[in-house]
VOPAGU-2260 file (C-alpha; in pm, 1 decimal, decimal comma):
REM VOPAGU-2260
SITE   aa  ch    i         X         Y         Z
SITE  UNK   A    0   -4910,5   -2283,2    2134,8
SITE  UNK   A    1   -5062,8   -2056,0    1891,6
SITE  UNK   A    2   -4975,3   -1922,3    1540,1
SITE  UNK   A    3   -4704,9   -1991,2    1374,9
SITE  UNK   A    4   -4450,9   -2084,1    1612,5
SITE  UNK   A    5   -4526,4   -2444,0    1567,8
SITE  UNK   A    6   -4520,5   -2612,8    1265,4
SITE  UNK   A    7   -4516,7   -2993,7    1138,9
SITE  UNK   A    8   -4373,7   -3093,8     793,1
SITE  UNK   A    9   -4539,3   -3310,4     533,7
SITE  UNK   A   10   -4260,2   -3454,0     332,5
SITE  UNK   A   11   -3945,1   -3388,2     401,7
SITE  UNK   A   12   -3639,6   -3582,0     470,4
SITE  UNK   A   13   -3252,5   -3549,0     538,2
SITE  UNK   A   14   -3049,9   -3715,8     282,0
SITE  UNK   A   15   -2688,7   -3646,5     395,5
SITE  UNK   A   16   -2516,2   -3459,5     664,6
SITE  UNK   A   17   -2159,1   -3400,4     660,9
SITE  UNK   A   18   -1888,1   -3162,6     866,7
SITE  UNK   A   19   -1530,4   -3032,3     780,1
SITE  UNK   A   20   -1275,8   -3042,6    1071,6
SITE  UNK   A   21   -1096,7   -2712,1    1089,3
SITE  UNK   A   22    -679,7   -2849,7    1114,0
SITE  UNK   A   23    -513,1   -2631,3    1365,4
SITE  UNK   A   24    -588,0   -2741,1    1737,8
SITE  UNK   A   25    -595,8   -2432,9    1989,1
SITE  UNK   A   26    -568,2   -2565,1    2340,9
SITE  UNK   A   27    -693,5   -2332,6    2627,4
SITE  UNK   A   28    -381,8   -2377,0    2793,4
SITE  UNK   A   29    -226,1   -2183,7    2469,2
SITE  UNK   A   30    -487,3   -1894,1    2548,3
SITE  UNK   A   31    -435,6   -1855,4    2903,6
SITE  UNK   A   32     -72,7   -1838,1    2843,9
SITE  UNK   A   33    -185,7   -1530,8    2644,1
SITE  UNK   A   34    -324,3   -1369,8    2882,1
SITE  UNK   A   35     -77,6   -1435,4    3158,6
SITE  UNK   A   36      -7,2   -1098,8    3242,8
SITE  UNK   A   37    -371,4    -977,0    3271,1
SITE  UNK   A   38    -456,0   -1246,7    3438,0
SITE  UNK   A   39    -252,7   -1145,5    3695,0
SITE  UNK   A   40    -275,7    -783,4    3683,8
SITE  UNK   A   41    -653,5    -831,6    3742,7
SITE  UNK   A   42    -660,5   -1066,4    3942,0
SITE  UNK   A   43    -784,2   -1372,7    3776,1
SITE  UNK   A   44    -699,8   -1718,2    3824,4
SITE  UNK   A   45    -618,9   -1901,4    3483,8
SITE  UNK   A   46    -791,2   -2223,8    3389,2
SITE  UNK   A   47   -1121,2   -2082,3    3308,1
SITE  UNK   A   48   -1211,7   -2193,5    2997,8
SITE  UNK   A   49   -1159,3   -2572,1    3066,0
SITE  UNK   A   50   -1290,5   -2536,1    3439,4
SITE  UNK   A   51   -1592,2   -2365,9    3388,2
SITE  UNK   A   52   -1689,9   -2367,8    3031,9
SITE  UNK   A   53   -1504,0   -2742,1    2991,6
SITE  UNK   A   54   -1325,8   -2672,7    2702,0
SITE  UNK   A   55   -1006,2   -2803,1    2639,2
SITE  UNK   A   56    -948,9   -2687,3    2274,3
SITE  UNK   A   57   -1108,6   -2554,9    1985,8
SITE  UNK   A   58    -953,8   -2487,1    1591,0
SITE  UNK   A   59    -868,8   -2266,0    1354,8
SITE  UNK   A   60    -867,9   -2285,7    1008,0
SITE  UNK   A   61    -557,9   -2419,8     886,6
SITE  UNK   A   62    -338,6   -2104,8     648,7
SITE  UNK   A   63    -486,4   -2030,1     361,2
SITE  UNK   A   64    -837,1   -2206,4     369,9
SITE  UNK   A   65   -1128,5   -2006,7     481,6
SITE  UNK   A   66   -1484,6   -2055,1     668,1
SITE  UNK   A   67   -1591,0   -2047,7     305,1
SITE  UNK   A   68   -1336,9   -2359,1     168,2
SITE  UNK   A   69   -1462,8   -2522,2     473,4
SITE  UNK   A   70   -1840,0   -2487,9     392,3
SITE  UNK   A   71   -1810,2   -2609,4      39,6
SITE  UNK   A   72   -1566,8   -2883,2     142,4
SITE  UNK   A   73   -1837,8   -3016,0     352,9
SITE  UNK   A   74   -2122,1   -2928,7      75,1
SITE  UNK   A   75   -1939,2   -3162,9    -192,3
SITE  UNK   A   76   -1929,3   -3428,4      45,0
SITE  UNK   A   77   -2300,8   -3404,8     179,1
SITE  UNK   A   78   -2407,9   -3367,0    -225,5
SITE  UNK   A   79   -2173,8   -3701,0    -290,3
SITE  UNK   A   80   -2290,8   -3890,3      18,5
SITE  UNK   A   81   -2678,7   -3832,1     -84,9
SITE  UNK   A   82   -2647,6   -3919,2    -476,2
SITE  UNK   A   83   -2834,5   -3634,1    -538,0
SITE  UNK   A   84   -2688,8   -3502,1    -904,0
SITE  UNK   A   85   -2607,8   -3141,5    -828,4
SITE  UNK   A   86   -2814,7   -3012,7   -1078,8
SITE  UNK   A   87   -3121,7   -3102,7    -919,3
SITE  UNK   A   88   -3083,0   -2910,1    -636,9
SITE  UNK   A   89   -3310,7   -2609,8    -637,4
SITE  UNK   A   90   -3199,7   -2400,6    -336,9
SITE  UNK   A   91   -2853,5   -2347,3    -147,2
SITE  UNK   A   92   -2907,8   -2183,1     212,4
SITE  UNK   A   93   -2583,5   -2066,8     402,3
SITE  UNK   A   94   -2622,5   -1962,2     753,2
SITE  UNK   A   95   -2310,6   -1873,4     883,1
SITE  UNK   A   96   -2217,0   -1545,1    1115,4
SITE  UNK   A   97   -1873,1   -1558,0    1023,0
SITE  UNK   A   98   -1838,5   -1345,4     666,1
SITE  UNK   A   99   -1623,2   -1137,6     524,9
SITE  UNK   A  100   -1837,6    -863,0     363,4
SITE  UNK   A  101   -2143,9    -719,5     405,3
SITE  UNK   A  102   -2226,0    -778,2      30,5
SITE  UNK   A  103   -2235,2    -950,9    -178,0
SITE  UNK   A  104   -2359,7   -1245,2      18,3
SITE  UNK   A  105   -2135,6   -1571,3     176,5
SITE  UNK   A  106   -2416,6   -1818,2     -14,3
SITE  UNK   A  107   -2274,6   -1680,6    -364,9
SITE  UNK   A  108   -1930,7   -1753,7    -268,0
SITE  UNK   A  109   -2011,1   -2103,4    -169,3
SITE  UNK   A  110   -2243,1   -2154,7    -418,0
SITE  UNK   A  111   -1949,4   -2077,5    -646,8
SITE  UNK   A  112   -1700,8   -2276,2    -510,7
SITE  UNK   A  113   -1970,9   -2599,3    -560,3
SITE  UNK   A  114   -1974,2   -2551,5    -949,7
SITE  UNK   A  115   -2380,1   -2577,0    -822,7
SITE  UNK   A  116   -2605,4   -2444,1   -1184,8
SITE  UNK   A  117   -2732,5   -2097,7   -1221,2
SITE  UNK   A  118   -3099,2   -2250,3   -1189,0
SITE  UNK   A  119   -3015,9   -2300,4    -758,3
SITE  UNK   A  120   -3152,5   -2011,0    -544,3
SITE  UNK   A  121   -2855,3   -1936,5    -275,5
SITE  UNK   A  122   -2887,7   -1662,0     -24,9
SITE  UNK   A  123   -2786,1   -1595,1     358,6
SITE  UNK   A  124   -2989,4   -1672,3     657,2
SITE  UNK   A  125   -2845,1   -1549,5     996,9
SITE  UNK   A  126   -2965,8   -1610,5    1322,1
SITE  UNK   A  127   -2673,7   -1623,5    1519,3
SITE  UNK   A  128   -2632,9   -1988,6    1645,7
SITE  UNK   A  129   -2980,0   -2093,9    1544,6
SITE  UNK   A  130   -2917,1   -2044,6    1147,2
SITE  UNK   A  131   -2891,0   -2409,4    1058,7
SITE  UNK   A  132   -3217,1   -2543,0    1215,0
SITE  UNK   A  133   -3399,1   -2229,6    1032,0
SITE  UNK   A  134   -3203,3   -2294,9     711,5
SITE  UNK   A  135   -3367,5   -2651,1     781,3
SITE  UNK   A  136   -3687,7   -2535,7     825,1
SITE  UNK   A  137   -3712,6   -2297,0     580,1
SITE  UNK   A  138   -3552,1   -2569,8     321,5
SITE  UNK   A  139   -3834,8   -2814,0     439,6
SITE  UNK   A  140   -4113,9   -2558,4     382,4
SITE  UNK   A  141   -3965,0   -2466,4      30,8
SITE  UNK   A  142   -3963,8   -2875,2     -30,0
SITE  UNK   A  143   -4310,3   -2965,1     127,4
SITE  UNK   A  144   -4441,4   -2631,7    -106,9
SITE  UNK   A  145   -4287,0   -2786,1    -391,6
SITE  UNK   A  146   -4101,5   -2493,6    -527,1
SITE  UNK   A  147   -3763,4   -2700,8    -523,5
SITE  UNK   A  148   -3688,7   -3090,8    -515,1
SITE  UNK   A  149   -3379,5   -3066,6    -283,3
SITE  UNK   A  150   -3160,5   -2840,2     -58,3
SITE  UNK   A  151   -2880,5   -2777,5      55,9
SITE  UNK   A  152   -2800,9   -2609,5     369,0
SITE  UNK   A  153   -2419,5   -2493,6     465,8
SITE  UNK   A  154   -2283,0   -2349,5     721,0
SITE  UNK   A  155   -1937,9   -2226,9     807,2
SITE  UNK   A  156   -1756,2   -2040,9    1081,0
SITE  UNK   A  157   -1403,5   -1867,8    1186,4
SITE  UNK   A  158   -1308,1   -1816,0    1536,6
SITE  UNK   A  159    -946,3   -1740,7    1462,0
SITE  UNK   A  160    -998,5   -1316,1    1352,5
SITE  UNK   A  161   -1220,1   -1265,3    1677,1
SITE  UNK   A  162   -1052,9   -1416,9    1913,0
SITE  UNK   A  163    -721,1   -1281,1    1824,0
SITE  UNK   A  164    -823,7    -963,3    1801,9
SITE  UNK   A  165    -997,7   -1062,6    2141,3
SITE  UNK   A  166    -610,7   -1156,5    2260,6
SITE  UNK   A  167    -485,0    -824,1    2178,0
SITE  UNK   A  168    -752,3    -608,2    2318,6
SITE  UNK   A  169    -731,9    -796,4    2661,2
SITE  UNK   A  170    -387,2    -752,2    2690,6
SITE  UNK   A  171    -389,8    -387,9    2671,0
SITE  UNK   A  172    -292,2    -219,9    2981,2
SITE  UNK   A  173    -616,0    -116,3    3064,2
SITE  UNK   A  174    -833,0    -432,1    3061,5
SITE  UNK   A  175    -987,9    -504,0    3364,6
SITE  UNK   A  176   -1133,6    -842,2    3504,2
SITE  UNK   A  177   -1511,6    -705,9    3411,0
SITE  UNK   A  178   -1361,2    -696,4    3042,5
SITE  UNK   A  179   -1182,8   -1028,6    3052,1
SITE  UNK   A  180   -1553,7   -1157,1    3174,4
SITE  UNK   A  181   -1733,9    -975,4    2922,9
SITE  UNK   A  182   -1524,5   -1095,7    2648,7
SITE  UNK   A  183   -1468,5   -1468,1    2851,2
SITE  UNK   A  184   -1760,3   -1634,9    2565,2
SITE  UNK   A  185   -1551,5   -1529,4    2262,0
SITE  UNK   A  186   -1265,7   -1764,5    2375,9
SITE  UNK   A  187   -1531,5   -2031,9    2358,0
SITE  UNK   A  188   -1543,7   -2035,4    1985,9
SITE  UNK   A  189   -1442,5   -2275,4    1743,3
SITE  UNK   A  190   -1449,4   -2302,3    1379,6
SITE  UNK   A  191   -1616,3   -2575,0    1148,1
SITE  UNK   A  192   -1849,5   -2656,2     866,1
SITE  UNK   A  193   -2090,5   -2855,3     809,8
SITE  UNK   A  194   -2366,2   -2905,4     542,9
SITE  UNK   A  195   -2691,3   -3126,5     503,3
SITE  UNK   A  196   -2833,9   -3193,4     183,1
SITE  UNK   A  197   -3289,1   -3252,3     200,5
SITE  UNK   A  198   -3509,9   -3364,8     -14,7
SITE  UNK   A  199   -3842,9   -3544,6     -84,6
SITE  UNK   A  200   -3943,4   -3796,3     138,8
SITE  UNK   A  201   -4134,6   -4012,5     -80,8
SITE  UNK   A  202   -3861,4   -4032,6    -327,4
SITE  UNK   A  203   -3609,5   -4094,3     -67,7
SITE  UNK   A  204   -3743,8   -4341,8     177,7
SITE  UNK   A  205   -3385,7   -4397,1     284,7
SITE  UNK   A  206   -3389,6   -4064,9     440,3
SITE  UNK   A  207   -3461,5   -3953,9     811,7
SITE  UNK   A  208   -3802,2   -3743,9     791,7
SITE  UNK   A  209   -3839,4   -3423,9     975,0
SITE  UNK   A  210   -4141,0   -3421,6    1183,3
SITE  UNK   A  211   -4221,5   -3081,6    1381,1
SITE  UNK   A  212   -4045,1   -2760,0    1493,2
SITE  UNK   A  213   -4169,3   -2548,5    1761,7
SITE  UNK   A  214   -3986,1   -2210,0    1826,4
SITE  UNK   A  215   -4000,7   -1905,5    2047,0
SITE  UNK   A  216   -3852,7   -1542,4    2027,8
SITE  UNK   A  217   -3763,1   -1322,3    2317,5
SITE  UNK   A  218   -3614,4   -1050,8    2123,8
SITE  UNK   A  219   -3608,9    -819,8    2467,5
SITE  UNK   A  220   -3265,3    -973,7    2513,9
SITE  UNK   A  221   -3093,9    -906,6    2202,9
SITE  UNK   A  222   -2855,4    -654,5    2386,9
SITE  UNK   A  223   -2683,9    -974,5    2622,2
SITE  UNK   A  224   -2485,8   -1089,8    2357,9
SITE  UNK   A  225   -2356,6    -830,4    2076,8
SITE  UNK   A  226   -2117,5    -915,4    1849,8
SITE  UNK   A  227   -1911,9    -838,8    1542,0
SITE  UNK   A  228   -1547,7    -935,5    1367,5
SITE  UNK   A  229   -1398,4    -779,6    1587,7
SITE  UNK   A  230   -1508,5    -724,9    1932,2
SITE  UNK   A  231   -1859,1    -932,8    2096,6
SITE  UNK   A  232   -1941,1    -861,8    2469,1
SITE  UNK   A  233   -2153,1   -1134,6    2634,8
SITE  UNK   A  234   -2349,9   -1105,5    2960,2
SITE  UNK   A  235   -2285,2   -1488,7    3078,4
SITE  UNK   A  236   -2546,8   -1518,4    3321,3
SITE  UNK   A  237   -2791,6   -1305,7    3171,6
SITE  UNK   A  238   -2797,4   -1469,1    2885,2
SITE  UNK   A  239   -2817,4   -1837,9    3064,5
SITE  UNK   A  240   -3085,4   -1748,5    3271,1
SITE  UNK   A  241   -3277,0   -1561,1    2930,7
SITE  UNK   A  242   -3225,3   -1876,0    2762,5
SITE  UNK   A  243   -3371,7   -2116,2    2995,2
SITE  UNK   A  244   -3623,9   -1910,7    3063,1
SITE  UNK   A  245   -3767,7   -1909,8    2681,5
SITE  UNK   A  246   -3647,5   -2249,0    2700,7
SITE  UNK   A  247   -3883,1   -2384,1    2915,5
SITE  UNK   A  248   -4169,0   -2139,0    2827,8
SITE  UNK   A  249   -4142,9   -2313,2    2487,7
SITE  UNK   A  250   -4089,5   -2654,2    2588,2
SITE  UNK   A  251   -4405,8   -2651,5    2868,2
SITE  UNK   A  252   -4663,9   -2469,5    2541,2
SITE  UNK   A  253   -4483,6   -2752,8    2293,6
SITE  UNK   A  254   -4589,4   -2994,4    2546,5
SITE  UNK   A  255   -4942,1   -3004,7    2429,4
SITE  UNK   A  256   -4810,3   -3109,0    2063,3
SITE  UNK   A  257   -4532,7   -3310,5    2105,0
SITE  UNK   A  258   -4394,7   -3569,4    2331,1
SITE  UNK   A  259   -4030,6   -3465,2    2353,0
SITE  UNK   A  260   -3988,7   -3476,6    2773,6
SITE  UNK   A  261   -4000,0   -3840,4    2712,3
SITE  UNK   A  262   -3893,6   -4117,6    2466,8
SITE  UNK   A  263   -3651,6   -3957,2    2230,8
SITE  UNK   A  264   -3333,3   -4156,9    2152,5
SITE  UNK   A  265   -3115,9   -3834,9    2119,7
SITE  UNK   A  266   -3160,9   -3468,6    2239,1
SITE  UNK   A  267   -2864,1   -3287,4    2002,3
SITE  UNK   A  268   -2815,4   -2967,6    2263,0
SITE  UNK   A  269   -2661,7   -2638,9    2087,4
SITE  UNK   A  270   -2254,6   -2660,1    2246,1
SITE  UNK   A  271   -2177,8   -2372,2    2436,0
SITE  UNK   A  272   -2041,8   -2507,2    2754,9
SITE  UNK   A  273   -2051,5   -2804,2    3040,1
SITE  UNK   A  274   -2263,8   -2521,9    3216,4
SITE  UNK   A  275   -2542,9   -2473,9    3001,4
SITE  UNK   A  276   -2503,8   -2844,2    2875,8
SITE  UNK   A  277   -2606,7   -2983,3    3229,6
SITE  UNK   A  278   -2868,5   -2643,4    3329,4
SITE  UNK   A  279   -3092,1   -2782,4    3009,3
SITE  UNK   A  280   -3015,3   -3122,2    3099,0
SITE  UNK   A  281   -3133,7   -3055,7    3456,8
SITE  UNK   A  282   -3438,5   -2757,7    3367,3
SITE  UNK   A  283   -3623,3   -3043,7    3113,3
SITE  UNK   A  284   -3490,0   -3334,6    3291,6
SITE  UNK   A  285   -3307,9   -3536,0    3073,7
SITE  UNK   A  286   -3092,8   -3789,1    3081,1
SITE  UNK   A  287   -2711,9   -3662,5    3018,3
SITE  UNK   A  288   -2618,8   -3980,4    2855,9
SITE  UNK   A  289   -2835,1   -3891,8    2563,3
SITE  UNK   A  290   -2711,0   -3574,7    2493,6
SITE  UNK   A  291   -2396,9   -3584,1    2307,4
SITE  UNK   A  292   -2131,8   -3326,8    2360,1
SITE  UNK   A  293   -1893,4   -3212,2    2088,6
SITE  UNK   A  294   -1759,9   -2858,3    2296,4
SITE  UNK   A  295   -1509,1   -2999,3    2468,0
SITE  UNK   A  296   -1282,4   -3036,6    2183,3
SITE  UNK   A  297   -1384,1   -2847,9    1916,9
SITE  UNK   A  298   -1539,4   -2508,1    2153,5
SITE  UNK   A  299   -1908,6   -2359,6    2053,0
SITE  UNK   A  300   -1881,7   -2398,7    1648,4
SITE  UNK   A  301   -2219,1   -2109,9    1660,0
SITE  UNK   A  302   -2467,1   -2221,6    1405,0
SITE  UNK   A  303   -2266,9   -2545,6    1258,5
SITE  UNK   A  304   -2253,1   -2678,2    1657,3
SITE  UNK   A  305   -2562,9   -2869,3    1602,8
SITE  UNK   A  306   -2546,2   -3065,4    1262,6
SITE  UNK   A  307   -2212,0   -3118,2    1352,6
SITE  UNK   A  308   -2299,1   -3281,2    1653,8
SITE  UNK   A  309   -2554,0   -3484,0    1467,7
SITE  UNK   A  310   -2308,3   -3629,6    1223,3
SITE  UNK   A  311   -2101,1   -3740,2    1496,1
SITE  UNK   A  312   -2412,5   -3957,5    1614,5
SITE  UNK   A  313   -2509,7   -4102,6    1294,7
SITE  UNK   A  314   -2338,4   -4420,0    1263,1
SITE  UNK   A  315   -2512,6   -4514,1    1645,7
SITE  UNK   A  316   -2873,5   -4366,4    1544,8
SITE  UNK   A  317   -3113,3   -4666,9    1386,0
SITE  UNK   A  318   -3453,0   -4665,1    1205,6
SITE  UNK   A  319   -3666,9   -4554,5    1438,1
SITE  UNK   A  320   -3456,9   -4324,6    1708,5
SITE  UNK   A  321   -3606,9   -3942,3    1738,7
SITE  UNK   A  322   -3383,4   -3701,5    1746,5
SITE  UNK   A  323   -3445,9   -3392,7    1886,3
SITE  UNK   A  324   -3206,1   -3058,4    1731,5
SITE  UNK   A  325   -3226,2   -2793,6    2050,9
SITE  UNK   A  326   -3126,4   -2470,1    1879,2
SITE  UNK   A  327   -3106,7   -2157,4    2044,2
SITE  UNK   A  328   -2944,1   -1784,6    1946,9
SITE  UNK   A  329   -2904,3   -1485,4    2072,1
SITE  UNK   A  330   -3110,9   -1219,5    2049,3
SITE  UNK   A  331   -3290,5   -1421,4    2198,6
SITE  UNK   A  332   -3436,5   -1720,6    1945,7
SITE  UNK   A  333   -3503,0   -2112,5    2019,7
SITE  UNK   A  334   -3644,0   -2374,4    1837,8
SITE  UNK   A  335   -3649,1   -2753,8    1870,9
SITE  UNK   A  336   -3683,9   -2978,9    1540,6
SITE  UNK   A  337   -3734,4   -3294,5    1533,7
SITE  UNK   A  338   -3620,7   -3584,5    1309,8
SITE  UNK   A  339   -3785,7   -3973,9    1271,0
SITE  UNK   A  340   -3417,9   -4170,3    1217,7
């Protein structure tokens, strides 16, 4: 692979990785009894989230704490967890889709709510669901350059405003089953935090190093999945097929660079669904067993799905496991990272 699309860090390390649980459980049994009546007006058979997409529930935010309260929760905790004084922390990356205005930024807000100093950098980065492993990488390059010590990365997302909205529109007497379809992958959502705190390897040798990212854009695609607070439109199969495709374009020109068809101790798979879970599983052949899965009760959590996945494997990783962080977005971006446990 040529250019820039694959790059190895020097000296880098994760410090701490904690998530916040969103409180209110939403079962899909509690959506499809909203939709009832269109599902029978159009003709639909209920059951489709947990049948095909195998999710049982996802959450909300309980009332009055936001995607923000939820990103900083899990901020303090990953800044406690690494002993990292926040003072010394040089750069504070958010990269969630779910925000509330278009300026100022979500990072300010967070970075706010953190008491972190005026010297810490803090911006957005969005990518749709692939946000956190570039906030990762672009933390890591910012730490191997030296220009900060440590970083924090955040991320924090709301289903609940989308999906209701979502709930209302597809209960309108017009809806018909190619809307319910289109609209099927915002039902998928969840909502979550989570946030990761880096630093320097060789003054944390208690950290878990990150090794090499490879990525891969097919931007042709970046009409199959449109979205916004209120309304996003997915082409399902489009999309799947897209992402395999880039997929395994970058995984056979990463091939040459890294080892990661063989030998790695976790592959930590973007959650969307037990159908795109098992078609990466089966396109790169690995192993199910080693591929965690965190959908089926908390739904597609969009950028945070990954770390939070990865903190729910920590206690069972052990010096020495790779990891592997299988990122993907639409629009259409993927990128694998790994990490040396």
């Amino acid at each position: 692979m040529s250019g820039n699309a694959t790059h190895r860090f020097g000296n880098t390390a994760v410090l701490a990785l904690q998530t916040t649980d969103a409180t209110r459980v939403v079962t899909s049994d509690a959506l499809d009894d909203a939709l009832a009546d269109t599902y029978r007006r159009v003709g639909l058979r209920p059951g489709l989230l947990e049948r095909l997409a195998g999710i049982r529930e996802r959450r909300w935010w309980g009332e009055g704490v936001t995607f923000v309260d939820g990103a900083a929760e899990a901020g303090a905790k990953a800044i406690s967890e690494s002993g990292v004084d926040p003072a010394g922390i040089g750069v504070m990356i958010n990269t969630s889709v779910s925000r509330r205005w278009l300026e100022p930024s979500t990072a300010v807000a967070v970075h706010h709510a953190l008491g972190l100093p005026r010297s810490c950098q803090n911006f957005d980065v969005t990518n749709a669901c692939l946000g956190f492993v570039n906030g990762m990488e672009l933390a890591a390059a910012m730490i191997d350059a030296g220009l900060v010590e440590h970083a924090l990365v955040v991320n924090g997302e709301d289903a609940q405003p989308v999906q209701e909205r979502t709930l209302d529109r597809l209960n309108q007497p017009g809806t018909g089953s190619k809307d319910v379809i289109a609209q099927f992958a915002t039902l998928t959502l969840g909502s979550g935090a989570a946030a990761m705190v880096l630093g320097r390897a060789d003054r944390h040798p208690e950290g878990h190093r990150l090794v090499a990212s490879v990525s891969r854009a097919g931007t042709e695609h970046h009409e199959l999945c449109v979205g916004d607070n209120d309304l996003m439109r997915t082409d399902l199969k489009g999309l799947l097929d897209a992402g395999l495709a880039l997929s395994e374009d970058m995984w056979a020109d990463a091939a040459a660079e890294v080892d990661w068809a063989g030998g790695m101790s976790r592959y930590i798979v973007h959650q969307v669904s037990k159908v795109h879970t098992q078609a990466m599983c089966d396109r790169f052949s690995i192993d199910p067993a080693l591929v965690p899965t965190t959908f089926p009760t908390r739904g597609n959590l969009g950028p945070a799905s990954v770390p939070y996945t990865l903190a729910g494997e920590q206690d069972s990783l052990v010096d020495g496991d790779r990891v592997l962080l299988m990122g993907i977005g639409s629009g259409l971006n993927v990128s694998c990272l790994e990490l040396a446990w």
